[in-house]
N, CA and C of each residue as an Amber inpcrd file, in Angstrom:
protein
   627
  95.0770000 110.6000000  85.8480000  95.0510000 111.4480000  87.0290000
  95.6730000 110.7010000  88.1980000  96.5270000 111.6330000  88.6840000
  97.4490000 110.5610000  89.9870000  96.8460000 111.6780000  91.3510000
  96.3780000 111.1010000  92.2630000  96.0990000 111.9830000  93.7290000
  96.8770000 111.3080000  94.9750000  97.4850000 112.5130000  95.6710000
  98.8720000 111.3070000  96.2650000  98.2430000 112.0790000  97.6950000
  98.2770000 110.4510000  98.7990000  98.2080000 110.8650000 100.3870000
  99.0470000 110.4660000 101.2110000  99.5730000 111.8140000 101.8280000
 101.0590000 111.3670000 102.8260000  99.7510000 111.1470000 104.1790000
  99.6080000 110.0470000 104.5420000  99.3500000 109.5410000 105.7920000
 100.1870000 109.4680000 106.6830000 101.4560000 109.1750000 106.6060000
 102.3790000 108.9330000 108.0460000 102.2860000 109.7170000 109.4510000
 102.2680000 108.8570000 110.1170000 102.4960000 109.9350000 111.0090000
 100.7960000 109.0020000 111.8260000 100.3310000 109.2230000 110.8760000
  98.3770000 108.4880000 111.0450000  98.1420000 106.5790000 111.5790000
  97.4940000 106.5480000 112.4680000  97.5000000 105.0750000 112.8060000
  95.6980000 104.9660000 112.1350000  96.1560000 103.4600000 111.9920000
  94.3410000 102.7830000 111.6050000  93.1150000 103.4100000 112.7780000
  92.5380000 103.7950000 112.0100000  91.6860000 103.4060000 110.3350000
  92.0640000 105.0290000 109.2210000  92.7390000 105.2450000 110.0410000
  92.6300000 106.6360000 109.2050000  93.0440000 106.3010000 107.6350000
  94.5290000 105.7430000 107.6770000  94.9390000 105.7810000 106.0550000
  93.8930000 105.1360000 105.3100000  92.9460000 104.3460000 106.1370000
  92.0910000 103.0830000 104.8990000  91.5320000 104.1360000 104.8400000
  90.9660000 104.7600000 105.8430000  89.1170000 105.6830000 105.5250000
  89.6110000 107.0040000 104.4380000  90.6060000 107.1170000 104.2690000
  91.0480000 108.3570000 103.7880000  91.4980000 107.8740000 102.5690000
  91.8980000 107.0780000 101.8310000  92.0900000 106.2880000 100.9290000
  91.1100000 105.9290000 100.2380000  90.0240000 105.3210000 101.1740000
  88.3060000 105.1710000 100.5710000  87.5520000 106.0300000  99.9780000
  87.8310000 107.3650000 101.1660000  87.5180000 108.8910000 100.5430000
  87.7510000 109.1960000  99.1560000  89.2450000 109.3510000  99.1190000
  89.3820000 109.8720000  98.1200000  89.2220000 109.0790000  96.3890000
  89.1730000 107.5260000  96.9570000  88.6820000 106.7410000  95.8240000
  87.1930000 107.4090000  94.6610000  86.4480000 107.3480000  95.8110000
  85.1630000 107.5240000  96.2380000  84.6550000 108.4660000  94.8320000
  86.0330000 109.4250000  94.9360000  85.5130000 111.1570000  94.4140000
  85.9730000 110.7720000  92.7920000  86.6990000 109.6920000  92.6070000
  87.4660000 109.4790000  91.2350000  86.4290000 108.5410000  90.4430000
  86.1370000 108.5690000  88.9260000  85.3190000 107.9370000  87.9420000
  87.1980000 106.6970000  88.1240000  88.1150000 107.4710000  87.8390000
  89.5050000 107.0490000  87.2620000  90.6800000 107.4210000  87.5900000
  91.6300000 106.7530000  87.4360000  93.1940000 106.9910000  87.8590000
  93.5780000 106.5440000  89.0140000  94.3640000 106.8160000  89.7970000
  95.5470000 106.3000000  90.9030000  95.6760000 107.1450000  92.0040000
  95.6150000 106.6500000  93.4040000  95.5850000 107.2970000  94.5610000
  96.6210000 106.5430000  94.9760000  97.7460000 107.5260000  95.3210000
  99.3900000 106.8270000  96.3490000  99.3340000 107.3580000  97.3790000
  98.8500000 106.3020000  98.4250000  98.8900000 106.7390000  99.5810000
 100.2520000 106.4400000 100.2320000 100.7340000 107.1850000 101.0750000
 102.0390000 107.0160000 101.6040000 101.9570000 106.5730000 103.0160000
 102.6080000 105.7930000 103.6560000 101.9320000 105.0930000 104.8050000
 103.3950000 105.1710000 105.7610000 103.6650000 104.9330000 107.2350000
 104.7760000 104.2250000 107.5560000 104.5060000 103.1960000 108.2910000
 103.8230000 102.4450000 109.0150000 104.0560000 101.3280000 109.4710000
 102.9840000 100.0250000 108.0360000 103.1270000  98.8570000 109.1860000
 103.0930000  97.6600000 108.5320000 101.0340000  97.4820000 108.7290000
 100.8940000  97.6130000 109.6730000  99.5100000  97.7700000 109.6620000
  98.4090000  98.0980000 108.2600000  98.7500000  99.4820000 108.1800000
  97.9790000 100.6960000 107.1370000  98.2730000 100.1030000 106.1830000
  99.6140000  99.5230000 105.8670000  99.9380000  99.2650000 104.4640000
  99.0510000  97.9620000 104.0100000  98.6180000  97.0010000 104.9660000
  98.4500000  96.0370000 105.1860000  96.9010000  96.0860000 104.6480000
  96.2410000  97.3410000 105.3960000  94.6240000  97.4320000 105.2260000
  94.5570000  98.0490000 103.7930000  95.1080000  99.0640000 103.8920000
  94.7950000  99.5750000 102.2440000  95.0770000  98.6870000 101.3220000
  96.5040000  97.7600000 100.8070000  96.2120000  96.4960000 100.0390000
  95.2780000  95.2880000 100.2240000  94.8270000  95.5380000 101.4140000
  93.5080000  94.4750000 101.3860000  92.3500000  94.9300000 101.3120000
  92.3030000  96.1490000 101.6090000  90.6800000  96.9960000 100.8230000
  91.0660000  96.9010000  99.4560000  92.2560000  97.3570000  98.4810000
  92.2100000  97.3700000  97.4220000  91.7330000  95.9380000  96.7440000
  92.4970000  94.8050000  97.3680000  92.0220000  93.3320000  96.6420000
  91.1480000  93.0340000  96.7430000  90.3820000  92.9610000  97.8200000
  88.8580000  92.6640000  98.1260000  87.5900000  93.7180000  96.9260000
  88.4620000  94.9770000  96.7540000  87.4230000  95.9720000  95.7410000
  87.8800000  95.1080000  94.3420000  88.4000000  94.8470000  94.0770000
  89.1290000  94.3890000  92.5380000  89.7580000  95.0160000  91.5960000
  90.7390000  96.0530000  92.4260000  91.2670000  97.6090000  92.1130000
  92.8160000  96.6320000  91.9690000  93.6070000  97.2540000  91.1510000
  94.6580000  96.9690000  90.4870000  95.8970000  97.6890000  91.4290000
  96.4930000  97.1510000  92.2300000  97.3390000  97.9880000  93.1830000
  98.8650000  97.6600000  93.4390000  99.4650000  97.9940000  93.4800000
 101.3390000  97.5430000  93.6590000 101.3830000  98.2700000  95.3690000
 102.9590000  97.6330000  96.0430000 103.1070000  98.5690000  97.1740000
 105.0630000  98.3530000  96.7070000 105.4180000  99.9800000  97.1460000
 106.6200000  99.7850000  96.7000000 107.2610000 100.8530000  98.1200000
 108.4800000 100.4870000  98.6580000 108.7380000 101.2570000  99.6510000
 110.1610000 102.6020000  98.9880000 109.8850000 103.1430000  99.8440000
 110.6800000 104.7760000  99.8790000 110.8830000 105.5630000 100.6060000
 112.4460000 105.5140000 101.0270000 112.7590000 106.0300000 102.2180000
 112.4610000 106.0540000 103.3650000 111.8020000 104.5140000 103.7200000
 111.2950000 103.8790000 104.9700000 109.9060000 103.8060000 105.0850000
 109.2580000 104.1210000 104.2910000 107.7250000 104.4250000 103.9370000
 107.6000000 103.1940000 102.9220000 105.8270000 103.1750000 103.2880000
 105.1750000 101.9700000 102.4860000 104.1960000 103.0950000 100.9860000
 104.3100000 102.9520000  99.6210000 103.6860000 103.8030000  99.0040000
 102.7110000 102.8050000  98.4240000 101.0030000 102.8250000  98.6040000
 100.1300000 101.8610000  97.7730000  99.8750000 102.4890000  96.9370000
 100.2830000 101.6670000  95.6130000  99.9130000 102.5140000  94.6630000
  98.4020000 101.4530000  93.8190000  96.9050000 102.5040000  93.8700000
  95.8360000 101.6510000  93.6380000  95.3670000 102.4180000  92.1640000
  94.5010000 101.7850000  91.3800000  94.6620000 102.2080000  90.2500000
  93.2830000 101.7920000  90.1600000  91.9590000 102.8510000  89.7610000
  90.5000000 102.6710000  89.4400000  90.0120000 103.2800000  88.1610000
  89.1960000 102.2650000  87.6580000  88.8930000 102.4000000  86.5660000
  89.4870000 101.9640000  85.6050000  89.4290000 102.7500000  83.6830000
  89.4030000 101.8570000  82.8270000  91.2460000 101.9580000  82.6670000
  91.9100000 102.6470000  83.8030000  93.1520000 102.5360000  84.0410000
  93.9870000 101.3750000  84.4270000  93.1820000 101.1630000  85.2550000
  93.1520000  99.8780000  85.6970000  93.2630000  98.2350000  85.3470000
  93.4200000  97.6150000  85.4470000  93.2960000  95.9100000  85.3590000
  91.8980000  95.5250000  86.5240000  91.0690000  95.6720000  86.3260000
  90.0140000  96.0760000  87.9370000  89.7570000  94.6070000  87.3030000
  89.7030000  93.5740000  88.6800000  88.5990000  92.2510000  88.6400000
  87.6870000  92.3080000  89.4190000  86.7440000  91.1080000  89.7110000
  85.7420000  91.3660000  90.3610000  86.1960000  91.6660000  91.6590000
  85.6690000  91.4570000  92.6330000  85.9220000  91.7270000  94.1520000
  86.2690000  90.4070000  94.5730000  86.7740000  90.0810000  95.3110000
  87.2300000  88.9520000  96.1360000  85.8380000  88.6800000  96.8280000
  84.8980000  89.3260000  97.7410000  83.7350000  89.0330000  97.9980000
  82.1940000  90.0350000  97.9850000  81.5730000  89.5490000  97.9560000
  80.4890000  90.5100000  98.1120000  79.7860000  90.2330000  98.6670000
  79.5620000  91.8010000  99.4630000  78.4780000  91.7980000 100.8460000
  77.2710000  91.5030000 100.6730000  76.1600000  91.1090000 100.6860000
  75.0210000  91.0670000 100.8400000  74.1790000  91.5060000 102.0250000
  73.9250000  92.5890000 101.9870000  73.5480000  93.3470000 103.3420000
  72.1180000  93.8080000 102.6450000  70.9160000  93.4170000 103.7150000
  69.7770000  94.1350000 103.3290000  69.5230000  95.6590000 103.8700000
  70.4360000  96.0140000 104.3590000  70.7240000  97.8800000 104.5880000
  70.7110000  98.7570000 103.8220000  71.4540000  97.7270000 102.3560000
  71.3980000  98.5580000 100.8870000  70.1410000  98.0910000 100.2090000
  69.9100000  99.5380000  99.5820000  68.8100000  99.3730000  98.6220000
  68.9960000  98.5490000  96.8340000  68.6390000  98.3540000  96.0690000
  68.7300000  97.5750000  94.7970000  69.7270000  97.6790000  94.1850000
  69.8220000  99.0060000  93.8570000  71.0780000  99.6030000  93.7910000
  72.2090000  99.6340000  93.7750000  72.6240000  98.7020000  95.3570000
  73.7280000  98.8640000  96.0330000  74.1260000  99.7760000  96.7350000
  73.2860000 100.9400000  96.9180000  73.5240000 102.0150000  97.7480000
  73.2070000 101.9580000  98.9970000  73.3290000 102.2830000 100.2920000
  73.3570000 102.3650000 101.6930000  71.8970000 102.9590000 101.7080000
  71.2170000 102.3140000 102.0950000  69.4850000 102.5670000 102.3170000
  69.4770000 103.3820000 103.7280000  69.4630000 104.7000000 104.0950000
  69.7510000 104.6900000 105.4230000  68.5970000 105.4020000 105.9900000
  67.2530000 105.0220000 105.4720000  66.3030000 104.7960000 106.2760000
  65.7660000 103.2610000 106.8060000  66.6240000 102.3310000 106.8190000
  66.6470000 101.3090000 107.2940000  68.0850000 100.7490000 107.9390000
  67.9390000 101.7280000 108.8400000  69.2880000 101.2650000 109.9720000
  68.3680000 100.4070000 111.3590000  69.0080000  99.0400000 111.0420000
  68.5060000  98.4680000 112.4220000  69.3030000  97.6570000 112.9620000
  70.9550000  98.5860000 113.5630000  71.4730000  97.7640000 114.6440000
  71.6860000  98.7250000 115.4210000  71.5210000  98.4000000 116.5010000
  72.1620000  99.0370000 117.5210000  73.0410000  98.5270000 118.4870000
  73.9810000  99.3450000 119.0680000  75.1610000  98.8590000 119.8200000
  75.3010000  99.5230000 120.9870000  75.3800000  98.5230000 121.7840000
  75.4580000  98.8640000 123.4040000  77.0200000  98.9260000 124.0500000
  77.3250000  99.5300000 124.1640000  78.8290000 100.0500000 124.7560000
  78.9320000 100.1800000 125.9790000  79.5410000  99.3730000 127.0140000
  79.3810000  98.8790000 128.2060000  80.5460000  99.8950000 129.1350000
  81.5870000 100.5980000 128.4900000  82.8550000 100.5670000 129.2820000
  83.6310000 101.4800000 128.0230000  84.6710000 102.2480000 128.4670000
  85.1220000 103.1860000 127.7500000  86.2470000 102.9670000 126.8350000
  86.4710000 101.6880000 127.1780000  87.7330000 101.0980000 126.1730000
  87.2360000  99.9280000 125.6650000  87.6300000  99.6300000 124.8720000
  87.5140000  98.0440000 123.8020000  88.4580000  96.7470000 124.0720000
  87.8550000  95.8390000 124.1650000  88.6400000  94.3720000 124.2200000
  89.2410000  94.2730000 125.6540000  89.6670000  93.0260000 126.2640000
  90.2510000  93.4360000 127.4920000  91.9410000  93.2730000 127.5190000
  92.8690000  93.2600000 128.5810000  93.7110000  93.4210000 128.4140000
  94.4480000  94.8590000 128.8850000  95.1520000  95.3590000 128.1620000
  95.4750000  96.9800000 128.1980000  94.1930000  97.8310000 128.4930000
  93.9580000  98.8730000 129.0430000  93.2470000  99.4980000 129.0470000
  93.4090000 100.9470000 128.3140000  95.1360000 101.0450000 128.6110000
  95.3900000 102.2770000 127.2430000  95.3890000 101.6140000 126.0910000
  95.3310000 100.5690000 125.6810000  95.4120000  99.5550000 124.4210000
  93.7460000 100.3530000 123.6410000  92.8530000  99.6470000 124.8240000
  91.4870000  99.3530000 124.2340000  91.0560000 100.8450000 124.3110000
  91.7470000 101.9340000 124.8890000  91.1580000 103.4160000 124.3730000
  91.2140000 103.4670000 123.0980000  92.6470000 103.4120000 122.4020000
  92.9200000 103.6590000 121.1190000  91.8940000 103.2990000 120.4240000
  91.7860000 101.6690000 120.3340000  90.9400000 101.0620000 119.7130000
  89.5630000 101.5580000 119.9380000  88.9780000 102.1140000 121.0340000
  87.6220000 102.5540000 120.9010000  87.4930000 103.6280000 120.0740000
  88.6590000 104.4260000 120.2800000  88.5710000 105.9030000 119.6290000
  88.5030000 105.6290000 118.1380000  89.3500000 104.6200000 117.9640000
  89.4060000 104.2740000 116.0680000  88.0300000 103.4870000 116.0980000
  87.5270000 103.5610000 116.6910000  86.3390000 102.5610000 116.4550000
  85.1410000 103.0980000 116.0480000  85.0980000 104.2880000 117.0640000
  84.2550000 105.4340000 116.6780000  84.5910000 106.4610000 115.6580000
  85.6300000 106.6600000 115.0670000  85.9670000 107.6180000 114.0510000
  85.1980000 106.3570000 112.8700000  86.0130000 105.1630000 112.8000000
  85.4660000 104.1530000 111.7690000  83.7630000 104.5700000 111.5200000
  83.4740000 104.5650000 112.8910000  81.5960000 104.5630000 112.7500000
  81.0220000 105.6850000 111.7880000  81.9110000 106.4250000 111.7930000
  81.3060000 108.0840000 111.5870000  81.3660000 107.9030000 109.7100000
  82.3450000 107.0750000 109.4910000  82.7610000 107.1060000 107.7170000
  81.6830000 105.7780000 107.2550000  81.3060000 104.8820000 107.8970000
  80.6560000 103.5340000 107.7940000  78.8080000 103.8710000 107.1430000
  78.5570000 103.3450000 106.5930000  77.3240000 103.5210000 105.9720000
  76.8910000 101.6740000 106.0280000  76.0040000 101.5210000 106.4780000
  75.2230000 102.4620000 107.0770000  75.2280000 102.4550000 108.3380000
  74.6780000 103.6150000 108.5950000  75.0060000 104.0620000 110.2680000
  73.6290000 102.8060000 111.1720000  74.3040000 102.8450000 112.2630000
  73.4410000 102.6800000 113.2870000  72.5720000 103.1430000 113.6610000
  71.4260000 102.6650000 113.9980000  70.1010000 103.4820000 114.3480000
  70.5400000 103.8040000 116.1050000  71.5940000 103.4550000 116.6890000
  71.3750000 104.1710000 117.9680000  72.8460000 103.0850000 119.0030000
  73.6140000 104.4500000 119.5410000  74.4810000 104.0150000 120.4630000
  74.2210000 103.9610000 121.7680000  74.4710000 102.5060000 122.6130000
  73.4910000 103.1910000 123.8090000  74.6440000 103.1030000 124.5960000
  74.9990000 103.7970000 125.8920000  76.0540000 103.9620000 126.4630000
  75.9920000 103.5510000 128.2230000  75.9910000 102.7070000 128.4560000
  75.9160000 102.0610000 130.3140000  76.9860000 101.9190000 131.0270000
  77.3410000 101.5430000 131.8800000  78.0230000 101.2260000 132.9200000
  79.5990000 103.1520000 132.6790000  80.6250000 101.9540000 132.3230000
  81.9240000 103.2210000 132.3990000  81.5840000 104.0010000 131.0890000
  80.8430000 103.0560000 130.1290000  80.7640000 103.1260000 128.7640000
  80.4770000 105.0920000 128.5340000  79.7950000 105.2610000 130.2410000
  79.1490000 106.9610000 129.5030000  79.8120000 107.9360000 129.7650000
  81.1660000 107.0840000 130.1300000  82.1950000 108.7830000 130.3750000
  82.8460000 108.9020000 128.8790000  82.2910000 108.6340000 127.9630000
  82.7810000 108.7030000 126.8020000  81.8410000 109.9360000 125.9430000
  80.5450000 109.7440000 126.2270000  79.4470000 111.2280000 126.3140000
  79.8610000 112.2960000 126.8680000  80.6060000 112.2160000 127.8800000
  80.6500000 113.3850000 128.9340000  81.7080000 114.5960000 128.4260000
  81.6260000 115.3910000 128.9340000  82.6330000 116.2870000 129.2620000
  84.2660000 116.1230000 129.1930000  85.5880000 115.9900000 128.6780000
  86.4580000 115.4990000 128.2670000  87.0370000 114.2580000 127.8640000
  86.0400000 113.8560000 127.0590000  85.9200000 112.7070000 126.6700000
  86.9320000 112.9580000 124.9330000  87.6630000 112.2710000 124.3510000
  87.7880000 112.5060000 123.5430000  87.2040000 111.9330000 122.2480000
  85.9280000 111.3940000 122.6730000  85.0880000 110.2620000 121.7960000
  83.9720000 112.1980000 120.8560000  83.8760000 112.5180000 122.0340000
  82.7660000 113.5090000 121.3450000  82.6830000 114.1140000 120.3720000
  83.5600000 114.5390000 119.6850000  83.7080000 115.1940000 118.1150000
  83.1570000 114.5050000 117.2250000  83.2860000 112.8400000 117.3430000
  82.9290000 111.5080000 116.5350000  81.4640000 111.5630000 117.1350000
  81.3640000 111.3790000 118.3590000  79.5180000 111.2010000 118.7260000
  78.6860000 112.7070000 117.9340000  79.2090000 113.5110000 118.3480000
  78.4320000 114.6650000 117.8580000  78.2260000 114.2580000 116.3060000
  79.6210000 114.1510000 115.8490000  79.1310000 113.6140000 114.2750000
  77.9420000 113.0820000 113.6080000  78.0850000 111.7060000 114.8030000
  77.3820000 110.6170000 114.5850000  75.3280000 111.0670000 114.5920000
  75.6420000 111.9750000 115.8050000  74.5020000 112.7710000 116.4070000
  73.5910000 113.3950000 115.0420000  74.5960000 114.2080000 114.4520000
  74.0580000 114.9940000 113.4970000  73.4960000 114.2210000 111.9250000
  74.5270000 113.0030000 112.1600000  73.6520000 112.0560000 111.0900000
  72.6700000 111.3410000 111.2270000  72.0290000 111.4740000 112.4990000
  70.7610000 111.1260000 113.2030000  71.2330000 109.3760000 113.8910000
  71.9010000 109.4130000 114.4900000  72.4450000 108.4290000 115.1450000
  71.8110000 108.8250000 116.4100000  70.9800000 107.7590000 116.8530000
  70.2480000 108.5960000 118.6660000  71.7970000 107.7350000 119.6980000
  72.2020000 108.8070000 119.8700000  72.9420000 108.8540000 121.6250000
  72.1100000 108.7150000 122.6030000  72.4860000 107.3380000 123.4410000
  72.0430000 107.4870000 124.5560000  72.3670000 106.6820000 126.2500000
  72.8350000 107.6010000 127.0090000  73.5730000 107.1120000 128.4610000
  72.5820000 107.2620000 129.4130000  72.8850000 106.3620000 129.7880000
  72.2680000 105.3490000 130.9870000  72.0060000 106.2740000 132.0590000
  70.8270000 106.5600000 132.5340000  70.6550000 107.3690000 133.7740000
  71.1870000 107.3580000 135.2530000  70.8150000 105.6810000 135.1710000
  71.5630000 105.3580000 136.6120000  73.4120000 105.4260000 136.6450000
  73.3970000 105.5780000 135.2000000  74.9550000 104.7060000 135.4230000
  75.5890000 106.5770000 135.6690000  75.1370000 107.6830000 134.9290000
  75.3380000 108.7890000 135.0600000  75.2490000 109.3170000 136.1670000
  74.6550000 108.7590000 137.1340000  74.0620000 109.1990000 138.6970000
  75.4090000 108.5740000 139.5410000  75.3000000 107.5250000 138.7620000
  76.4110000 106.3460000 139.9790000  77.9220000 106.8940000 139.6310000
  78.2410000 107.4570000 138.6160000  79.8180000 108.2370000 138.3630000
  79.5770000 109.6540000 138.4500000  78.2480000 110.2640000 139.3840000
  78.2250000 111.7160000 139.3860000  78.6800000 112.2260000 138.3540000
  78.3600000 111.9960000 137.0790000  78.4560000 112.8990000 135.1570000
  77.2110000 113.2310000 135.0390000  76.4070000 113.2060000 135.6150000
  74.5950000 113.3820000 134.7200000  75.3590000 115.1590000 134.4240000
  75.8000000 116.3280000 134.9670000  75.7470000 117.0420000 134.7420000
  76.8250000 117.6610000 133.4350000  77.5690000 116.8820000 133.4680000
  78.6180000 116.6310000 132.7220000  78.4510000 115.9830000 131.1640000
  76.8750000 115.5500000 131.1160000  77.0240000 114.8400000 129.8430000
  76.9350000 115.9550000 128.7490000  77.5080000 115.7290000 127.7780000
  77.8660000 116.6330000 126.7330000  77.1020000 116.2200000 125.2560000
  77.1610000 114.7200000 125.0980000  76.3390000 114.7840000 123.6650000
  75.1890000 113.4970000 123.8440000  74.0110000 113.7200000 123.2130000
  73.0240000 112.1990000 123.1150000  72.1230000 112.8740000 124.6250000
  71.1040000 112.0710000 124.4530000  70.3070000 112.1130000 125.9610000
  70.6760000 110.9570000 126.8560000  69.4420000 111.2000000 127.8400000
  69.3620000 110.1570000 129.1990000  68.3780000 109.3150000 129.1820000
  68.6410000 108.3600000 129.2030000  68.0120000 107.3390000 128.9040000
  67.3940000 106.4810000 129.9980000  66.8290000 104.9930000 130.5140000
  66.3080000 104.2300000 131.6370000  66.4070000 102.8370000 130.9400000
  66.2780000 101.9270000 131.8980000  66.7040000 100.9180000 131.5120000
  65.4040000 100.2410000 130.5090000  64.0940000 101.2250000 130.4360000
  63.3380000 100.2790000 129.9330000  63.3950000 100.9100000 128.3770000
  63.9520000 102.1840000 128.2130000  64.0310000 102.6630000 126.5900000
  64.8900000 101.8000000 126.5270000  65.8060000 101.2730000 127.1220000
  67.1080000 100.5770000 126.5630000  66.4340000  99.6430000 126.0130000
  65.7230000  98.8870000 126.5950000  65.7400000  97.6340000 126.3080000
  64.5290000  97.6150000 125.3550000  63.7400000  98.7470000 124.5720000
  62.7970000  98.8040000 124.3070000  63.5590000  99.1750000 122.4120000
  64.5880000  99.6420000 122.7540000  65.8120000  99.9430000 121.5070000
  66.1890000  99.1180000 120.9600000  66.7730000  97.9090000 122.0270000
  67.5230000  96.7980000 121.6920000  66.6440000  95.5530000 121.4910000
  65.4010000  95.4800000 121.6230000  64.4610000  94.7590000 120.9440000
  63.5930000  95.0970000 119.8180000  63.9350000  96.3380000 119.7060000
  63.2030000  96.7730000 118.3950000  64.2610000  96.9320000 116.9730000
  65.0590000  96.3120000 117.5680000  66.2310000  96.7490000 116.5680000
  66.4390000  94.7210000 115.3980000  66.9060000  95.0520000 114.7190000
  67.2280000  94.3690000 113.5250000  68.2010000  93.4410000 114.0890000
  69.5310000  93.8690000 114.5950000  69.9240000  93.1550000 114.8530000
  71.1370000  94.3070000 115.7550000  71.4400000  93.8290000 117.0520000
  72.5140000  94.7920000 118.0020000  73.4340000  93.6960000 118.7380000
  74.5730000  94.3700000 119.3890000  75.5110000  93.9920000 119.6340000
  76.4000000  94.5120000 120.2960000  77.0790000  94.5620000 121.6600000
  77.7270000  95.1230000 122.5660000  79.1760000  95.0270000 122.8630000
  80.0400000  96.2290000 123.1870000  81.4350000  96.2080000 123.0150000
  81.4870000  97.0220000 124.5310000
């Protein structure tokens, strides 16, 4: 069975997460994803080596094609590494009644530098979140971080997501008061500085971007 994905056109994380997807659904056979830059091509042959999936990349007509191959189709070795995460249950499956990180998001873009740079990157950051298992027990959102909740934000399709997989949303009261949005917020509640901090100490382990 061959299942072929024209990605182009798509920047990271999409071709990996969509690649993962469709792995996901196969016992067997070959997924060619079609890629054009150097990036995508880059992540999908290194998700494939790290899984121990049997993969070639061959180009065509300016395009990168990974070609990954699962199952007894395959040449599959072990994985290059393995996670050890106590999130998963015995199994190996994503335990996701034991989500305990939470992440505090300070500002509406990622990393410093560019500031149209670090949108992108937030936006892929949050689509990433939405495909990631296991989820976070809770996003908390302060300072610029909560015009990303609000009202034309283009984060919200991904938060709502996140929302509905029981991910608790939650922006900062004062900080909503101090950029006049309290009325404007669109997904997650309102929060105070002492749930915050009552989140981020009850949590497993959190971490702020």
């Amino acid at each position: 069975m061959i299942k072929k994905l024209d990605c182009t056109g798509k920047s990271c994380p999409v071709p990996l997460v969509e690649t993962k997807k469709l792995l996901e659904t196969m016992e067997e056979g070959m997924v060619r994803t079609t890629v054009d830059n150097e990036t995508a091509k880059e992540n999908i042959s290194k998700f494939a080596k790290n899984m121990g999936f049997d993969y070639t990349v061959v180009e065509e007509q300016g395009n990168y094609v990974v070609q990954i191959t699962k199952g007894a189709a395959g040449n599959e070795t072990e994985p290059d590494t393995i996670n050890v995460n106590p999130m998963y249950d015995a199994t190996g499956e994503p335990d996701f009644q034991n989500r305990g990180l939470v992440v505090m998001i300070s500002k509406d873009y990622m990393g410093e530098g560019s500031e149209e740079l670090g949108k992108i990157l937030m936006k892929g950051y949050l689509y990433t979140l939405t495909e990631a298992a296991p989820l976070p027990k809770a996003l908390l959102f302060i300072n610029s971080g909560i015009k990303l909740t609000c009202e034309g934000s283009e984060a919200l399709a991904n938060l709502r997501k996140l929302e509905q997989q029981g991910v608790e949303i939650v922006s900062c009261g004062t900080c909503l008061d101090y950029f006049q949005l309290k009325s404007q917020l669109a997904v997650g509640g309102v929060g105070n500085m002492y749930s915050i901090v009552e989140l981020m100490n009850g949590a497993a382990n959190s971490y702020q971007l």
